[in-house]
C-alpha positions in Angstrom: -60.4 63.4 45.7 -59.3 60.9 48.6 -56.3 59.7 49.7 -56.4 55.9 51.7 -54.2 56.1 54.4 -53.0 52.2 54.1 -51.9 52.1 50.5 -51.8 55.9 49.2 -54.5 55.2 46.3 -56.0 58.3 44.9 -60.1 57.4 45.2 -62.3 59.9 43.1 -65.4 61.2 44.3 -67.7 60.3 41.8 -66.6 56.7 42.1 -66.6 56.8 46.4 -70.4 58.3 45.6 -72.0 55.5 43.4 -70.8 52.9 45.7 -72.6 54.3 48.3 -70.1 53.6 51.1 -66.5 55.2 51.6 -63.8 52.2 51.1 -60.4 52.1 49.5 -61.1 51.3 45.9 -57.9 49.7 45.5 -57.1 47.7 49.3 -61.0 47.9 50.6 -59.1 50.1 54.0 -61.8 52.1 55.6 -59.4 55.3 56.8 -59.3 57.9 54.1 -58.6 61.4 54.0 -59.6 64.5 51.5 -56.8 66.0 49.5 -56.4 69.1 50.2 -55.4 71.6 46.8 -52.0 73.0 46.7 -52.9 76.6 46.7 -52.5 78.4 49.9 -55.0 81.6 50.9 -53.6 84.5 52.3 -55.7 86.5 54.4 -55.3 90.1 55.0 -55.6 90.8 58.6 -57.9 93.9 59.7 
């Protein structure tokens, strides 16, 4: 899943992939980032 940074439009990765190229699906905006899961790790330090 990733998020365009002009318009907010959630892009799936199957559809990014058979385009071949990584544009907005909705606005055609180039910047997008990957949507990061809203689970957080913790880590036990040693």
């Amino acid at each position: 899943m990733y998020i365009c940074l002009k318009c907010g439009y959630e892009n799936k990765s199957e559809e990014l992939a058979s385009l071949g190229f990584l544009h907005c699906l909705n606005c055609g905006y180039e910047v997008l980032i990957k949507k990061r899961s809203s689970v957080v790790k913790h880590i036990k330090a040693r």
